[in-house]
Residue frames relative to the residue before (quaternion, step in Angstrom):
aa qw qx qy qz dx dy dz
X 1.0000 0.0000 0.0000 0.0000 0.00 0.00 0.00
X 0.3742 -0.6417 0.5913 0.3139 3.70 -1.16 0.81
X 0.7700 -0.4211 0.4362 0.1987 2.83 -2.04 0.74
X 0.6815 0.3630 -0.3260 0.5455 3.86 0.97 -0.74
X 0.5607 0.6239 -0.3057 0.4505 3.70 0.86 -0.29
X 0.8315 0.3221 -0.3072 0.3325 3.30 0.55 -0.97
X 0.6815 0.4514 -0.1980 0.5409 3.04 1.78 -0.61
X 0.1053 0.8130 -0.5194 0.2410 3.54 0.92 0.55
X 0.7426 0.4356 -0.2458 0.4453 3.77 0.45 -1.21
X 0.4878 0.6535 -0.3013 0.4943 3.75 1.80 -0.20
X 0.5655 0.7827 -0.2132 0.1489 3.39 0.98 -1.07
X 0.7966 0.3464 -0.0564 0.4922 2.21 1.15 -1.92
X 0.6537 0.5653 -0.3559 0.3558 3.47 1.08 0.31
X 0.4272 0.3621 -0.4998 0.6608 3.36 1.88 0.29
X 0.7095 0.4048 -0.4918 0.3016 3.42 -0.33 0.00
X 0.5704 0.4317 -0.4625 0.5238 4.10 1.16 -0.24
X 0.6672 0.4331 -0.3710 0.4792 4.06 0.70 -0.84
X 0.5633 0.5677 -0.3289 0.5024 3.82 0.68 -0.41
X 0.5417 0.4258 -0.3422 0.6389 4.30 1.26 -0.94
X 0.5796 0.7282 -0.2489 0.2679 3.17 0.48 -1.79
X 0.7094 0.5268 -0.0705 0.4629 3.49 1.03 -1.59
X 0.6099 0.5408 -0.2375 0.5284 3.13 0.82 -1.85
X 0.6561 0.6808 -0.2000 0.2572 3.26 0.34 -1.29
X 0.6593 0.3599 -0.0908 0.6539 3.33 1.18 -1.84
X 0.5848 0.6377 -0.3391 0.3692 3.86 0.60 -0.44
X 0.7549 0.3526 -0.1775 0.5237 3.34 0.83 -1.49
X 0.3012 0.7129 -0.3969 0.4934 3.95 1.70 -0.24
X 0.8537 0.3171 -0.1730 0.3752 3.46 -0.18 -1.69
X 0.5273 0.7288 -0.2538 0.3555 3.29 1.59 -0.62
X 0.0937 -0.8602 0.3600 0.3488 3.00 1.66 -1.66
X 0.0721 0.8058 -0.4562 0.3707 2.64 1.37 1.73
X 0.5022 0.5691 -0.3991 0.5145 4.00 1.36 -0.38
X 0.7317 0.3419 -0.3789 0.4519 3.40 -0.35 -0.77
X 0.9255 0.1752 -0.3066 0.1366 3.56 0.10 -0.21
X 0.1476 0.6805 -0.4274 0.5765 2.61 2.15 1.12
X 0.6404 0.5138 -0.2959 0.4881 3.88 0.76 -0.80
X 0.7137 0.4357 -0.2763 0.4738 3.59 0.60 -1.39
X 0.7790 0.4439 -0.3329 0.2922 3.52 0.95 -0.28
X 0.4306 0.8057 -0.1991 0.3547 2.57 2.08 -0.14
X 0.5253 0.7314 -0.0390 0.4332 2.57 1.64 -1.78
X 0.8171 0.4051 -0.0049 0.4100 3.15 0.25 -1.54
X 0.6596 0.5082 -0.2898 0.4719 3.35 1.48 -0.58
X 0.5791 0.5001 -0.4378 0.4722 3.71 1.45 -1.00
X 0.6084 0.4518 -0.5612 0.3329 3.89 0.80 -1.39
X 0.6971 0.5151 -0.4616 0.1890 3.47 0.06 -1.56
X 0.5629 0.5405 -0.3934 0.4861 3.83 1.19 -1.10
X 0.7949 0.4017 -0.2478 0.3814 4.00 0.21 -0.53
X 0.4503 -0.7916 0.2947 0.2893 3.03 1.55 0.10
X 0.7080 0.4414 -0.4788 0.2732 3.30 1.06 0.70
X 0.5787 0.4944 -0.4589 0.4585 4.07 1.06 1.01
């Protein structure tokens, strides 16, 4: 068996700590809040009231 095979079931946990990261990173950055405000602003604009 190859090396990427046996450890396959490993993968997917560097890849949730690796989101996981990205995640806390763009936080400290203060990259949330204006991900939110756009959020925000996109649902009013769909409902039609911004």
């Amino acid at each position: 068996m190859s090396f990427w095979r046996r450890n396959r079931k490993y993968w997917w946990i560097a890849g949730v700590t690796l989101g996981i990261l990205c995640l806390c990173m763009g936080a400290v950055d203060g990259q949330f809040s204006i991900i939110w405000k756009k959020a925000v602003m996109i649902c009013m604009e769909c409902i039609g009231i911004g």
